[in-house]
C-alpha positions as CSV (number, residue, x, y, z in Angstrom):
1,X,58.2,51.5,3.5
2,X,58.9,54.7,1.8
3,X,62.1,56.0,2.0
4,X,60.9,59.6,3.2
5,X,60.2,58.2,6.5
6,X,63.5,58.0,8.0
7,X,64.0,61.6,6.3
8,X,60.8,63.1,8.0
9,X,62.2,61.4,11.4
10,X,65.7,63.1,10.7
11,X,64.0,66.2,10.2
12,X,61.8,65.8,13.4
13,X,64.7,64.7,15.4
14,X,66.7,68.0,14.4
15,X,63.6,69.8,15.1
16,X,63.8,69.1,18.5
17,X,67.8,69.5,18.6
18,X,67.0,73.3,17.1
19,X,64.1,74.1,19.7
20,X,66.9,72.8,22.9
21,X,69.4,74.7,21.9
22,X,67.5,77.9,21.5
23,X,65.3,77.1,25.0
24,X,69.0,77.3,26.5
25,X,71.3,79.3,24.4
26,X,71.9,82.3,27.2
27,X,71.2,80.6,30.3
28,X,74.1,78.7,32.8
29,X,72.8,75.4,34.5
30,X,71.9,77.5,37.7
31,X,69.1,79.4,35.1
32,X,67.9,76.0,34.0
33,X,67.2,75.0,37.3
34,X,65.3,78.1,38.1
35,X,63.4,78.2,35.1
36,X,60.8,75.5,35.1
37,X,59.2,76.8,32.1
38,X,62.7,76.4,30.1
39,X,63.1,72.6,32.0
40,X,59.8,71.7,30.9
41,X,60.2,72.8,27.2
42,X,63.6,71.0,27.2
43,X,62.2,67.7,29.0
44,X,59.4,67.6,26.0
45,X,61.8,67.9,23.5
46,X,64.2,65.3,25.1
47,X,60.6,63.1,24.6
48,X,60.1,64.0,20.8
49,X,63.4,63.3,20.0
50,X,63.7,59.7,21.8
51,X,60.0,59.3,20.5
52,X,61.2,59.7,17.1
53,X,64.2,57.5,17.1
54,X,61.8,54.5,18.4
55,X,59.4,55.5,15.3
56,X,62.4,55.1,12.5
57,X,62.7,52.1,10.7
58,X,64.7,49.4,11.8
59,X,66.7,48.8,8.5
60,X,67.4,52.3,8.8
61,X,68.6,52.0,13.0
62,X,71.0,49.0,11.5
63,X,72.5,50.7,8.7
64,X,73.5,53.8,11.0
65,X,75.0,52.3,14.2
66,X,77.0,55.5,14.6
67,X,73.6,56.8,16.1
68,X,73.1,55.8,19.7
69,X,69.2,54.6,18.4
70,X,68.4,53.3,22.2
71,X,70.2,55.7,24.4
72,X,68.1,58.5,22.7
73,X,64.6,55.8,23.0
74,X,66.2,55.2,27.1
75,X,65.9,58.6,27.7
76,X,62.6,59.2,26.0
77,X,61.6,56.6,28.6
78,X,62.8,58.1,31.7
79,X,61.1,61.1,30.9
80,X,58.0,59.4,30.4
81,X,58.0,57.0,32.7
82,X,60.7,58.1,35.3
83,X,59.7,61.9,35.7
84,X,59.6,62.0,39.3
85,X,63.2,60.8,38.9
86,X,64.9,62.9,36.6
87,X,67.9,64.1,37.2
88,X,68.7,68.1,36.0
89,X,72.4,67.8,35.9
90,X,72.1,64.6,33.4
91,X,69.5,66.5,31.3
92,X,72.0,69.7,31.4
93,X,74.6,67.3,29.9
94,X,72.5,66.3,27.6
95,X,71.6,69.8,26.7
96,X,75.3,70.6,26.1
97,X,76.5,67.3,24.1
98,X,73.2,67.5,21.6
99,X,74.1,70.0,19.4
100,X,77.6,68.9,18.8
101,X,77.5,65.2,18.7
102,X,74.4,63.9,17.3
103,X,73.3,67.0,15.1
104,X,76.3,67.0,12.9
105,X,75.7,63.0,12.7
106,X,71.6,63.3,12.1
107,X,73.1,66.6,9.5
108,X,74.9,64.1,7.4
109,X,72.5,61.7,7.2
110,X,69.5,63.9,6.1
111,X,72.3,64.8,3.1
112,X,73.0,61.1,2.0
113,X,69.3,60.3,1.5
């Protein structure tokens, strides 16, 4: 396999970091809740991202353990296949913990390859 791929997926996975943090930059949890348009564009992107961590390589998901690989696939699957289950104050804590714990991780792997 070419070793692009897991730098495309990186790339994607930021992506989708990038496009949460913007949807939510100047609202409180109270505005997430009341914006369903915001909530919707944050669900998809929760989806993309786990999407693309089930699409990397799994050399690539065994040499970088300090990624939490199936958390991010786990919650790609609730979304999917749990939506009439999801809980807004989980997927506001995910909103808040994104940007500073796995982007600087996903940042310094796009670097090293």
């Amino acid at each position: 396999m070419s070793e692009h791929v897991p730098k495309v997926i990186l790339i994607d996975m930021l992506d989708s970091i990038d496009a949460i943090s913007q949807f939510t930059a100047c609202i409180d949890y109270s505005e997430f809740l009341a914006n369903r348009m915001v909530r919707d564009a944050v669900y998809r992107n929760i989806e993309v991202l786990g999407e693309a961590a089930n699409r990397m390589p799994d050399y690539f998901i065994e040499q970088h353990p300090e990624i939490e690989w199936r958390k991010l696939i786990s919650a790609r699957n609730a979304f999917i296949h749990g939506y009439d289950k999801i809980n807004d104050k989980i997927v506001w804590n995910i909103v808040q913990n994104l940007p500073t714990e796995l982007k600087p991780k996903l940042d310094k792997l796009i670097e090293s390859i």
